[in-house]
C-alpha positions as CSV (number, residue, x, y, z in Angstrom):
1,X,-17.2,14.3,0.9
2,X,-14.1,14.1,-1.5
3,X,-12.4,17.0,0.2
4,X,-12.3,15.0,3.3
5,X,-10.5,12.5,1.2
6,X,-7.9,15.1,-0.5
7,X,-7.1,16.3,3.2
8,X,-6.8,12.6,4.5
9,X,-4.8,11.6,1.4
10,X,-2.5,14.2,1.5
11,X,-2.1,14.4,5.4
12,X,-1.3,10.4,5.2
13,X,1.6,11.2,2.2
14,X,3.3,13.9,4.0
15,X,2.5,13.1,7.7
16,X,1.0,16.3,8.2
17,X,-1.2,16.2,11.4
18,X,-5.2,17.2,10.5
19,X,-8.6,17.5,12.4
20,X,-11.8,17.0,9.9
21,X,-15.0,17.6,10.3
22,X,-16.3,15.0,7.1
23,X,-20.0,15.9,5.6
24,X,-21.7,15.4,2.3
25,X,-21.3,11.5,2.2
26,X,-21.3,10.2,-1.1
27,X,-20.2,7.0,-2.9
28,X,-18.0,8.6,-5.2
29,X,-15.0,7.2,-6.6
30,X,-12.7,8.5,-3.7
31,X,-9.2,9.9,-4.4
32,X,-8.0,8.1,-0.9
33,X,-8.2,4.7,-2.9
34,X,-4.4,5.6,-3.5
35,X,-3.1,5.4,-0.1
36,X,-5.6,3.4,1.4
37,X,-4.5,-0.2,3.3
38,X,-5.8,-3.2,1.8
39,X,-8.9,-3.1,4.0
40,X,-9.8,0.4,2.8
41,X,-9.4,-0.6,0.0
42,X,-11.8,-3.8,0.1
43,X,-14.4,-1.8,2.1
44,X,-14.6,0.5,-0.6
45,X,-15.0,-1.5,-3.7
46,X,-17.8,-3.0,-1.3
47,X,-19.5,0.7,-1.0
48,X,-19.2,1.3,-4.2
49,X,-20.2,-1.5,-5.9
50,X,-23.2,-1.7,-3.7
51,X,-26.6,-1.3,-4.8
52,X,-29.3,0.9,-3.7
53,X,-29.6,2.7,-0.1
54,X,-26.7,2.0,2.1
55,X,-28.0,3.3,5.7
56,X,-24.4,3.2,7.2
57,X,-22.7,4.9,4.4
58,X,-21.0,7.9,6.9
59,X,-19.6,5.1,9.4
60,X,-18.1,3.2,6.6
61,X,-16.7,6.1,5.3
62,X,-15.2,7.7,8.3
63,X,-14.1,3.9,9.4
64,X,-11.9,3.9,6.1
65,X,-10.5,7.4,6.7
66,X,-9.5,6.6,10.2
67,X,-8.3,3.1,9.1
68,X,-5.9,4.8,6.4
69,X,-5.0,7.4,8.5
70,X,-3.9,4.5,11.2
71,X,-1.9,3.2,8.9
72,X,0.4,6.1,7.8
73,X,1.0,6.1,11.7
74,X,-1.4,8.8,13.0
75,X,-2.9,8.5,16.3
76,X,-6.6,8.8,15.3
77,X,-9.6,10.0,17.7
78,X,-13.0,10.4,16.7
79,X,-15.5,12.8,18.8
80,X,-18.8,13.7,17.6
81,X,-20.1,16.9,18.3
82,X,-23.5,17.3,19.4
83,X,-26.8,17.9,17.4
């Protein structure tokens, strides 16, 4: 959710390194907008001007996080931890 966005946001600004766990997808105005690349940036005014169900919401999301996160120079894995 948006707290996944704070901690990617601020980790980005200050080059803190992070590990999140994202849940509780939503398309809410995000407060990563701010330090997101141009391509976050286009992906999101695509989620959120979307209309009705969007079944690949949580990829898109996590895609943008990595995406900004890549571009403040982190090296960015993604594991999934099993059901």
């Amino acid at each position: 959710g948006i707290l996944s966005d704070v901690l990617v946001a601020t980790a980005a600004k200050h080059a803190d390194p992070l590990a999140v766990f994202p849940c509780c997808h939503s398309r809410k105005r995000k407060v990563l907008e701010s330090v997101a690349s141009p391509y976050a940036k286009k992906e999101y005014d695509k989620i959120l001007s979307h209309r009705g169900s969007m079944p690949d919401l949580v990829d898109r999301l996590d895609t943008v996080r990595m995406v900004a996160l890549e571009n403040a120079g982190f090296d960015v894995e993604e594991f999934f931890i099993p059901e």
